[in-house]
FISEMI-465285 format. One record per residue: x, y, z of N, C-alpha, C in turn; residue in one letter; residue number from 1. Coordinates in steps of 0.02 Angstrom, whole numbers, plus 32768, in hexadecimal, padded with zeros to 4 digits. Each point is the difference from the previous one (the first is absolute). Layout:
! FISEMI-465285
site npx = X&npy = Y&npz = Z&capx = X&capy = Y&capz = Z&cpx = X&cpy = Y&cpz = Z&aa = a&i = NUM
...
***
This chain:
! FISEMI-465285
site npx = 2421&npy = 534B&npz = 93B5&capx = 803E&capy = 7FDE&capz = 7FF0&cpx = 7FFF&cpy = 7FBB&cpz = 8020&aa = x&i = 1
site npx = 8015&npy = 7FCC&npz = 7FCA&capx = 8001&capy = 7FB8&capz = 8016&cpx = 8042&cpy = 7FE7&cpz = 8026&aa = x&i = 2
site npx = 800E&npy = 8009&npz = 803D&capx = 8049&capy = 7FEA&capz = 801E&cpx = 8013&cpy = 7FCA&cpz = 7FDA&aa = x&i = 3
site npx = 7FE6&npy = 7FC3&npz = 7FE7&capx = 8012&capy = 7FCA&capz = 7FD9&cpx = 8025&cpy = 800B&cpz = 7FCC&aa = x&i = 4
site npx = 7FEE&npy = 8049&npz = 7FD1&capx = 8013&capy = 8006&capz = 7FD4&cpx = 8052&cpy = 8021&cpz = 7FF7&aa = x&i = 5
site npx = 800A&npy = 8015&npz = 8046&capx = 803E&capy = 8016&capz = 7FFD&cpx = 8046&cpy = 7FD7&cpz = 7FFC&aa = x&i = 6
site npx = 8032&npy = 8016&npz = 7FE7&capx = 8036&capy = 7FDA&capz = 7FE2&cpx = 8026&cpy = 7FF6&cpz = 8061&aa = x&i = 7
site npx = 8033&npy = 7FD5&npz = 7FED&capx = 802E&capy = 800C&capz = 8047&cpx = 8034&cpy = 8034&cpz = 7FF6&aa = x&i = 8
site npx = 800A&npy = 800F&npz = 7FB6&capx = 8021&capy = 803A&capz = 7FF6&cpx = 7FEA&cpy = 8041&cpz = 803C&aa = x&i = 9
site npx = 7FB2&npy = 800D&npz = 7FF3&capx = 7FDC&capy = 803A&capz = 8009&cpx = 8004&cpy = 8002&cpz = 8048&aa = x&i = 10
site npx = 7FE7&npy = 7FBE&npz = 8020&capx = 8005&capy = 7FF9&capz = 803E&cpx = 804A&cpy = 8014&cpz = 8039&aa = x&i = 11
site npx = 8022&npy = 7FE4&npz = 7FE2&capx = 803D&capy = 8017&capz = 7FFF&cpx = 801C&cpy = 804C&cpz = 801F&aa = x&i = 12
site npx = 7FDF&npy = 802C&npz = 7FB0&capx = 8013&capy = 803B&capz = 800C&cpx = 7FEF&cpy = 802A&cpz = 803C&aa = x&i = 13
site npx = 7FBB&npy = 7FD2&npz = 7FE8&capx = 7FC2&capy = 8032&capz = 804F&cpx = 8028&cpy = 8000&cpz = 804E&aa = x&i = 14
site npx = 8011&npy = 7FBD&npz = 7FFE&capx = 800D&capy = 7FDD&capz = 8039&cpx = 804C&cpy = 8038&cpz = 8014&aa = x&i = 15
site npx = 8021&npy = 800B&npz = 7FD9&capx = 8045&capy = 802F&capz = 7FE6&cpx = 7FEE&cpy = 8054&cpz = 8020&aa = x&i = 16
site npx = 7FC3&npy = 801D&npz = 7FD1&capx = 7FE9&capy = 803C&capz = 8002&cpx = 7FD5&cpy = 7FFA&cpz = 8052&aa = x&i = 17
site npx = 7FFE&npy = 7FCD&npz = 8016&capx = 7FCE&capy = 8003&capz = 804E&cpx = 8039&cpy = 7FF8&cpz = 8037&aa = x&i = 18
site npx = 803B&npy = 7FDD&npz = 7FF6&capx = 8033&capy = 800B&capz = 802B&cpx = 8035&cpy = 8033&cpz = 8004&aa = x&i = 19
site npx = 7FEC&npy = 8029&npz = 7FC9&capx = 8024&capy = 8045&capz = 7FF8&cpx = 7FCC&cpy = 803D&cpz = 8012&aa = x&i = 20
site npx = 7FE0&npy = 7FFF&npz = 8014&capx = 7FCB&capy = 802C&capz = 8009&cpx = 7FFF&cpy = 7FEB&cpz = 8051&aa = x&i = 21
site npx = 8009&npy = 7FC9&npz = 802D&capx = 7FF3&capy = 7FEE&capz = 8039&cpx = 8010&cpy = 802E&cpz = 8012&aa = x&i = 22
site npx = 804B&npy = 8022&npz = 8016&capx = 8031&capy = 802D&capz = 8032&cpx = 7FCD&cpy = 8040&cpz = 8001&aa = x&i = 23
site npx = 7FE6&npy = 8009&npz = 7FC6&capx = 7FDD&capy = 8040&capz = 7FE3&cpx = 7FBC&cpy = 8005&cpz = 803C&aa = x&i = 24
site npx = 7FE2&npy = 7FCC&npz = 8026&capx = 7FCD&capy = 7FEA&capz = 800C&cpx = 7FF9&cpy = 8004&cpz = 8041&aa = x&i = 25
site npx = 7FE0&npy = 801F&npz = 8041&capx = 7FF4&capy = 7FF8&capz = 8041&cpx = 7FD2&cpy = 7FEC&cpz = 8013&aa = x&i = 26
site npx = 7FE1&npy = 8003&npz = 8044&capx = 7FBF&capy = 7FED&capz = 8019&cpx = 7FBC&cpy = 8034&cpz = 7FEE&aa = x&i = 27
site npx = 801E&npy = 802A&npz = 7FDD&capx = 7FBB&capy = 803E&capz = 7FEC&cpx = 8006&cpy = 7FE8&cpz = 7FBF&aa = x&i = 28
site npx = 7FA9&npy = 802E&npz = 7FF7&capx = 7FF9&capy = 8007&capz = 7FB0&cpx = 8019&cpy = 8024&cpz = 7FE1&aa = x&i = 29
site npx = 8019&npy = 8033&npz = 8024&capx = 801B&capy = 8043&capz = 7FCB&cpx = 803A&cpy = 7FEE&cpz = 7FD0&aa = x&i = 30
site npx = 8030&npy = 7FC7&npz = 8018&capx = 802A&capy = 7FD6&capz = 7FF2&cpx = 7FE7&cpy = 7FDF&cpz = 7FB2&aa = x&i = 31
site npx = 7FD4&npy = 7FDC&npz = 8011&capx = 7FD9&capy = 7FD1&capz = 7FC5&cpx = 7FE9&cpy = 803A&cpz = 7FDF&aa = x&i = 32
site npx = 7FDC&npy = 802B&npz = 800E&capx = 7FF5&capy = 8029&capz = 7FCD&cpx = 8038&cpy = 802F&cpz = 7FE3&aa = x&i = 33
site npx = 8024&npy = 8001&npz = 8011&capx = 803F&capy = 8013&capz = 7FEE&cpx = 8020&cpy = 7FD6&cpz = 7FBA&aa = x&i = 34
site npx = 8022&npy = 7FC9&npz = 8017&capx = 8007&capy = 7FC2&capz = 7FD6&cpx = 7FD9&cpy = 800B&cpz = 7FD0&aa = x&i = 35
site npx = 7F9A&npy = 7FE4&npz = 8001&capx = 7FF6&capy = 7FFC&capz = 7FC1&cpx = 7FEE&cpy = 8049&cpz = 7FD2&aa = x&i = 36
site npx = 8011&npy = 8032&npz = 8015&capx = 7FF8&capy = 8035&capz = 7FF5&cpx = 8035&cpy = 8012&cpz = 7FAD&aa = x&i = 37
site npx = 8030&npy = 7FCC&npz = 801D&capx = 8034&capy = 7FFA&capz = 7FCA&cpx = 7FDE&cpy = 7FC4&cpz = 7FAD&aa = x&i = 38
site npx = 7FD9&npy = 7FF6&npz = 8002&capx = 7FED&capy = 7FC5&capz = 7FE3&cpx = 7FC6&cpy = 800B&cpz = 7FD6&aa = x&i = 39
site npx = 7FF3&npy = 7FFE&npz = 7FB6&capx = 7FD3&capy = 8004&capz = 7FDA&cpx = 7FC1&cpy = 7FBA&cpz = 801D&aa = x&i = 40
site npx = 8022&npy = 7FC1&npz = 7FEB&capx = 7FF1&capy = 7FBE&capz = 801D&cpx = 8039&cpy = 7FE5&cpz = 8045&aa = x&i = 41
site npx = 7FBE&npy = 7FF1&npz = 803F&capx = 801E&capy = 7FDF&capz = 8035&cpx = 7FD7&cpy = 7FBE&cpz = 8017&aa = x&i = 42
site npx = 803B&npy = 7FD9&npz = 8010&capx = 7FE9&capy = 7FBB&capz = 8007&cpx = 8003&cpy = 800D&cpz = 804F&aa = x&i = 43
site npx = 7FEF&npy = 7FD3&npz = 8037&capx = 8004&capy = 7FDF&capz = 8026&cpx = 8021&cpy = 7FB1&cpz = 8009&aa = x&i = 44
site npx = 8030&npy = 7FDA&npz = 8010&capx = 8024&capy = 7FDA&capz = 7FEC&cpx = 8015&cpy = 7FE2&cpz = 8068&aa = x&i = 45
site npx = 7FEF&npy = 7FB9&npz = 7FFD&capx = 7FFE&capy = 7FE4&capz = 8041&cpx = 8025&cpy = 7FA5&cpz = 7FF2&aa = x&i = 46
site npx = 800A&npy = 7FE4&npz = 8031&capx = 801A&capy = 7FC8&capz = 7FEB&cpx = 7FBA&cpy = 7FDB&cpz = 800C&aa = x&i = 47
site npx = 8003&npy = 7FD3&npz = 7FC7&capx = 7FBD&capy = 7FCE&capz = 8008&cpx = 8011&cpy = 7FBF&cpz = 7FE9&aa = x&i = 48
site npx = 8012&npy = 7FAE&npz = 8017&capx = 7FF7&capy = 7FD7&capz = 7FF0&cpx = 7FD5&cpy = 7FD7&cpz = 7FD2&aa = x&i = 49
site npx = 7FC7&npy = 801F&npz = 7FF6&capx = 7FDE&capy = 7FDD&capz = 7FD0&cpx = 7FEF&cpy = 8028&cpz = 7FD2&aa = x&i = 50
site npx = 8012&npy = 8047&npz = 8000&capx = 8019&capy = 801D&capz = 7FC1&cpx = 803C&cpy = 7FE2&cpz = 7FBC&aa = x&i = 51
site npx = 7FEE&npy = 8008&npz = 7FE8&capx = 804B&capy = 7FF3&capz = 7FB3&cpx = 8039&cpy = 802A&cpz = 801A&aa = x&i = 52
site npx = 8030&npy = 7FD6&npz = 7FFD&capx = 8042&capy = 8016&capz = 8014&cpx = 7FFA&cpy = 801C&cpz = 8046&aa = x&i = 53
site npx = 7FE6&npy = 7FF2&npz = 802B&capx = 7FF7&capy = 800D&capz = 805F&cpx = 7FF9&cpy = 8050&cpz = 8002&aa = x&i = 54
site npx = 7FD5&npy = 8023&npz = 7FD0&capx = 7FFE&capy = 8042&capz = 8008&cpx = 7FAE&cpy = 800C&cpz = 7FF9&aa = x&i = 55
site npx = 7FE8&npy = 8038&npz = 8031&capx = 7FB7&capy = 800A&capz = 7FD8&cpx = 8017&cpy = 8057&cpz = 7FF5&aa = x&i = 56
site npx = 7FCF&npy = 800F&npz = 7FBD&capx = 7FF8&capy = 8042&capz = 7FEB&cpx = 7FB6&cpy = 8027&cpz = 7FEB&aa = x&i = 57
site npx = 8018&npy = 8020&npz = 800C&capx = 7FA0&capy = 802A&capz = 7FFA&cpx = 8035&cpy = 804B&cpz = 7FF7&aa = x&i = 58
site npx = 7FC7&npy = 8018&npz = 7FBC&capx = 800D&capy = 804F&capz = 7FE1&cpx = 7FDC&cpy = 801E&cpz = 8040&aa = x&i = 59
site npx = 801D&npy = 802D&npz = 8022&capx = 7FC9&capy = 802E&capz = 802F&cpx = 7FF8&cpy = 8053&cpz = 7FF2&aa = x&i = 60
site npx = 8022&npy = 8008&npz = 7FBB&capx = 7FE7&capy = 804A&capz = 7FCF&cpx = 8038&cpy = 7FE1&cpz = 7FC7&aa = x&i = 61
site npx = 7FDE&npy = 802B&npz = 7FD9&capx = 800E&capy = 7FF6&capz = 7FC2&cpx = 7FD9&cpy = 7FE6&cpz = 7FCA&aa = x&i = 62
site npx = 7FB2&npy = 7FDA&npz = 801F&capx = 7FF2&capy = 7FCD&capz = 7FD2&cpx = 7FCB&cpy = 8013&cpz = 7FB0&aa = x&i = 63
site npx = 7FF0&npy = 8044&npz = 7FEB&capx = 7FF5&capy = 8023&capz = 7FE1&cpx = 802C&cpy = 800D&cpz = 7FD9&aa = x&i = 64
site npx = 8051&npy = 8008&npz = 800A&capx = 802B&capy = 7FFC&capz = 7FDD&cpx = 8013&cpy = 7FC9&cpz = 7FEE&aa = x&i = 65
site npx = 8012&npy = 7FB9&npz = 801D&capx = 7FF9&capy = 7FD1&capz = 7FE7&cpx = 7FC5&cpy = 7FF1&cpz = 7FCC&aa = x&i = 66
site npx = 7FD2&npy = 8010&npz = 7FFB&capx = 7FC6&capy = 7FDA&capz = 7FE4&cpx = 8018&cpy = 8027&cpz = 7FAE&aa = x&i = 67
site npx = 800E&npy = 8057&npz = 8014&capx = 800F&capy = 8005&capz = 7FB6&cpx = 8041&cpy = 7FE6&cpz = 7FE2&aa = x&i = 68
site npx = 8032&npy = 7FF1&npz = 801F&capx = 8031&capy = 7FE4&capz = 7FDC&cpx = 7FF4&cpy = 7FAC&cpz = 7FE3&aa = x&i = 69
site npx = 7FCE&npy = 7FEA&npz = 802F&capx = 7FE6&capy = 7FC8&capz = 7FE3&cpx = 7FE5&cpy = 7FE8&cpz = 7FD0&aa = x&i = 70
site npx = 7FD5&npy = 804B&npz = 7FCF&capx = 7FEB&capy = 800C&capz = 7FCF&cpx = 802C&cpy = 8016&cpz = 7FC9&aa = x&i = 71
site npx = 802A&npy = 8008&npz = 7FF8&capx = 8039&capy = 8006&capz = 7FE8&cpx = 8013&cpy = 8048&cpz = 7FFC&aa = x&i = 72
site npx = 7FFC&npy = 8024&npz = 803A&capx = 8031&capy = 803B&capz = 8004&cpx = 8042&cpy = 8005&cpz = 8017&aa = x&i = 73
site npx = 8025&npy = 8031&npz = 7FD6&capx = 803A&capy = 7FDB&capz = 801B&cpx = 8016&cpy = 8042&cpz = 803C&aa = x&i = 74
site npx = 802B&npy = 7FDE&npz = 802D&capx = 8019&capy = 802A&capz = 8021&cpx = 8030&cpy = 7FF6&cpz = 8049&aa = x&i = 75
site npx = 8033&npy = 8025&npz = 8013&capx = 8033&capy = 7FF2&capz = 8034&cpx = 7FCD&cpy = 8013&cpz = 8021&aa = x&i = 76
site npx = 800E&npy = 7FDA&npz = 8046&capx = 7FD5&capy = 7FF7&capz = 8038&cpx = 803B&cpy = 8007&cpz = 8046&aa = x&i = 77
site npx = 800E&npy = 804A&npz = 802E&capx = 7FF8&capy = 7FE0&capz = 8044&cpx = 7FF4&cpy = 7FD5&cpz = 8020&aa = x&i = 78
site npx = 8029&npy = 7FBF&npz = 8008&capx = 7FCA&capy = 7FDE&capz = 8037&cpx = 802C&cpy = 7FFE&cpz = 8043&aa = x&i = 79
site npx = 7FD2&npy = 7FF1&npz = 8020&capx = 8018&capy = 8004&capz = 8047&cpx = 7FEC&cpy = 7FAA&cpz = 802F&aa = x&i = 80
site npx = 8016&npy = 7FED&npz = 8026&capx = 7FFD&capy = 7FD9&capz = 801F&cpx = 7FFF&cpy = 7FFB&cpz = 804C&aa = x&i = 81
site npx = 7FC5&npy = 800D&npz = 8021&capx = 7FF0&capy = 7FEC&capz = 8046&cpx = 8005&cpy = 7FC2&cpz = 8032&aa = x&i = 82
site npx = 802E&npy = 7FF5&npz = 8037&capx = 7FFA&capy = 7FD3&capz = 8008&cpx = 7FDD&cpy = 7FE6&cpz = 803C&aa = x&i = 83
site npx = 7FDA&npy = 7FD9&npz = 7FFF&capx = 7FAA&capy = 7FE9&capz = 8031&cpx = 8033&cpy = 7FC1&cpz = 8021&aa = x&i = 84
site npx = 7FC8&npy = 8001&npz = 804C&capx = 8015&capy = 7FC4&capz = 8025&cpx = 7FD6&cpy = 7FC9&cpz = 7FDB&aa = x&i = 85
site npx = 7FB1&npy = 8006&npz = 7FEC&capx = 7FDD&capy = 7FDC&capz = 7FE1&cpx = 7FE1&cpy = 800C&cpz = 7FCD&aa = x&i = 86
site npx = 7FCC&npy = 7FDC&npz = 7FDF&capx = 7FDD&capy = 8020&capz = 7FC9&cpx = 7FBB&cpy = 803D&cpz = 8016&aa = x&i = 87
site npx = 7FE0&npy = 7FF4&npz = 804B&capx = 7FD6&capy = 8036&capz = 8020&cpx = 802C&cpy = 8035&cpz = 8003&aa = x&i = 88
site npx = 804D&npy = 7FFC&npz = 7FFD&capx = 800D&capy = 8068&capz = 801F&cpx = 7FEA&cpy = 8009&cpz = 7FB7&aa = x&i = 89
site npx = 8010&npy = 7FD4&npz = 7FC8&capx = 800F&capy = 8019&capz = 7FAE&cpx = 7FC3&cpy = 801C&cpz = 7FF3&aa = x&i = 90
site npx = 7FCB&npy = 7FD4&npz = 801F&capx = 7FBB&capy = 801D&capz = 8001&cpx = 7FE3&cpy = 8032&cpz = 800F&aa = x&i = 91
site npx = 8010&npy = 8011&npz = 802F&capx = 7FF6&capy = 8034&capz = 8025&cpx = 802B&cpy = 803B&cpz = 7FE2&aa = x&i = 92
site npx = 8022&npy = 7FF4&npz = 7FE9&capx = 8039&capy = 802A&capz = 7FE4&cpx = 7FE4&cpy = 802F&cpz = 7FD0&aa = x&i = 93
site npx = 7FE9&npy = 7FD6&npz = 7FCA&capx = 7FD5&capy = 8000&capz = 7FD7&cpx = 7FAF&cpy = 802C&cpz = 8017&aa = x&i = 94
site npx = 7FE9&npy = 7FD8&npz = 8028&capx = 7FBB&capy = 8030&capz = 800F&cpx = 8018&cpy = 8053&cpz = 8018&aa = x&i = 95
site npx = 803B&npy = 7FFB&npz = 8031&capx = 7FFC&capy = 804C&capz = 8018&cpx = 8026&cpy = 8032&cpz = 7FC1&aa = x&i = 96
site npx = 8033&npy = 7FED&npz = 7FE8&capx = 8036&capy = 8027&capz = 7FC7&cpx = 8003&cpy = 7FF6&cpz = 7FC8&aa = x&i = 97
site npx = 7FD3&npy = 7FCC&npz = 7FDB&capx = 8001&capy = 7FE9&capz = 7FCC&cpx = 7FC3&cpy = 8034&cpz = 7FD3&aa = x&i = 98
site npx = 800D&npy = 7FEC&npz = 7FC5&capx = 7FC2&capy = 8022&capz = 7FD8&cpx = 7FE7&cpy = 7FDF&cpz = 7FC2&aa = x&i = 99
site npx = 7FDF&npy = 7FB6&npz = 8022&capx = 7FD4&capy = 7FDD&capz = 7FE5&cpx = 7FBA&cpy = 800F&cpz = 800E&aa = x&i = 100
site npx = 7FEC&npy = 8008&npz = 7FBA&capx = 7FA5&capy = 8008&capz = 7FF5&cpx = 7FDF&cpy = 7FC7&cpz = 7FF4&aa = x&i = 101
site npx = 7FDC&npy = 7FF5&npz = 8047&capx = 7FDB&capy = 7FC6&capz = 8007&cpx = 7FB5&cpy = 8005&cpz = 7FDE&aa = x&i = 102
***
């Protein structure tokens, strides 16, 4: 997924779905895995200045499901929204809970 390509609409929401999910969120993982546990597709979502619209985002599961709706399947999607101090926790986020096939 191209962050460029996202609307400020979208950004928006994430930014929406990542500050409603915060309270949900502690210093453990069981927490985060909790959260995205709820979520077909989960972003990671951090403030970034030289991101579009001062936000950065990275899918950290889901992206198999994205790829087929990209192809034109249609379908309601869970998403969930994580919210990262930077773009490395999103990363990391991603390497330990995510389920991208590298």
């Amino acid at each position: 997924m191209n962050q460029n390509q996202l609307s400020a609409d979208i950004v928006e929401r994430l930014v929406n779905l990542a500050n409603r999910a915060a309270p949900e969120i502690d210093e453990t993982m069981a927490s985060v895995r909790r959260v995205m546990a709820k979520g077909e597709v989960v972003f990671g979502v951090w403030q970034d200045k030289s991101q579009p619209f001062g936000v950065g985002v990275r899918c950290v599961k889901g992206h198999n499901r994205l790829r087929e709706i990209s192809q034109g399947t249609e379908a309601k999607l869970r998403i969930v929204a994580i919210p990262c101090v930077e773009e490395a926790q999103a990363v990391a986020l991603e390497q330990i809970e995510g389920d991208r096939v590298n």
